[in-house]
C-alpha positions in Angstrom: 157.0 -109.8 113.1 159.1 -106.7 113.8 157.6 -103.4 113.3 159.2 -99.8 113.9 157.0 -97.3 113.4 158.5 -93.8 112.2 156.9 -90.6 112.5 157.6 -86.5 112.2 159.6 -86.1 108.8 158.2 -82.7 107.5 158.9 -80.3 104.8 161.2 -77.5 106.9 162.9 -74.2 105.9 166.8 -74.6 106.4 167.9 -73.3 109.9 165.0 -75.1 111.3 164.6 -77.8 113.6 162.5 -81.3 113.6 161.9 -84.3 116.1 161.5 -87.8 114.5 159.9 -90.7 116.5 160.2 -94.2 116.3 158.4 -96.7 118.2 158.5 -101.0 118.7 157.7 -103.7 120.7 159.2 -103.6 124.4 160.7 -106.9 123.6 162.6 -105.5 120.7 162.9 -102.2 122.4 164.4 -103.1 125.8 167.0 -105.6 123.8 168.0 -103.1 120.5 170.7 -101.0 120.2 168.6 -98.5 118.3 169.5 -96.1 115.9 169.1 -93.5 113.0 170.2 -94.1 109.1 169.8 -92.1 106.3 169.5 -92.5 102.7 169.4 -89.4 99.9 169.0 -90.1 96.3 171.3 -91.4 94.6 173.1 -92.3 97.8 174.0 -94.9 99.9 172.1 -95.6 103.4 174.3 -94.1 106.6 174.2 -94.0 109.9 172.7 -90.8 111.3 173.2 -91.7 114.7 172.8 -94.7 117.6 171.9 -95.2 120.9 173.9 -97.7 123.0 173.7 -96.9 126.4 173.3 -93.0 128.3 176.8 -93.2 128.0 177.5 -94.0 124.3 175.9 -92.3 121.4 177.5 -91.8 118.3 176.8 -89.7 115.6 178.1 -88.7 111.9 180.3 -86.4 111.7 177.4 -84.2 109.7 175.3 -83.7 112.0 177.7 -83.8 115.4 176.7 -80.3 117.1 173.3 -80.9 115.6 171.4 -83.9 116.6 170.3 -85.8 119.4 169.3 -89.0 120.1 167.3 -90.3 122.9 165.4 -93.4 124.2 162.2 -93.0 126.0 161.9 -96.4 127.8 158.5 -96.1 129.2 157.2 -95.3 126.1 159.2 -97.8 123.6 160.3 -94.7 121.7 163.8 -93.7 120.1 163.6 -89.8 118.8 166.6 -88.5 116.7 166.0 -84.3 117.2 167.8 -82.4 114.4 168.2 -78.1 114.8 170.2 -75.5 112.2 168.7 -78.0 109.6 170.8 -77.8 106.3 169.6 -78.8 102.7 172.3 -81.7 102.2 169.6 -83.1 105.3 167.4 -83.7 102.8 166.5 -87.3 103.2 164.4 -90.7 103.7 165.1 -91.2 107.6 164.9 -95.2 108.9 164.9 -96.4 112.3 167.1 -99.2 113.1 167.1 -101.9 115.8 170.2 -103.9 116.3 168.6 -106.7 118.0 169.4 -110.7 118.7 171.9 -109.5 115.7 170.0 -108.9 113.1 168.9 -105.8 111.9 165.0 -104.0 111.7 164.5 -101.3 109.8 161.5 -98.9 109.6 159.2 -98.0 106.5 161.1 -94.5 106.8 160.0 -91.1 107.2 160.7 -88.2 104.4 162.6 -84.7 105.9 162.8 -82.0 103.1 165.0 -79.0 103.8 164.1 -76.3 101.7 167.1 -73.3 100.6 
């Protein structure tokens, strides 16, 4: 069973800045594409950003200039790192891993951005 394990949504004020973790298997890990979706109410599920290689990130056009994303493979850990936080951020945040082509998807972590 595949398990990605999300952590560090918070409640923050608008201009603010938050990490978000996300951790697997080094099997899954080491083979994923990995990435970040999003999903407001009432809204579809998008694509935040994803991790292909050092060399090819990609990123919606909301949050370019905004977010990062980064592997950590000793420690199995994708982080999406979010600054100048705006309300329309507001979201459930889910990890993704692209692996042996199917999808995985995280239980999802909550980021409020408060006006």
């Amino acid at each position: 069973q595949v398990q990605l394990v999300e952590s560090g949504g918070a409640l923050v004020q608008a201009g603010g800045s938050l990490r978000l973790s996300c951790t697997t298997s080094r099997i899954i890990f080491s083979g994923s594409v990995m990435g970040w979706y999003r999903q407001a109410p009432g809204r579809e599920r998008e694509l935040v950003a994803s991790f292909v290689n050092s060399m090819n990130t990609n990123y919606a056009d909301s949050v370019k200039g905004r977010a990062t994303i980064s592997r950590d493979n000793a420690k199995n850990t994708v982080y999406l790192e979010m600054h100048s936080l705006k309300p329309e951020d507001t979201a459930v945040y889910y990890c993704n891993a692209w692996y042996n082509r199917l999808n995985y998807w995280g239980q999802g972590t909550q980021v409020t951005v408060s006006s």
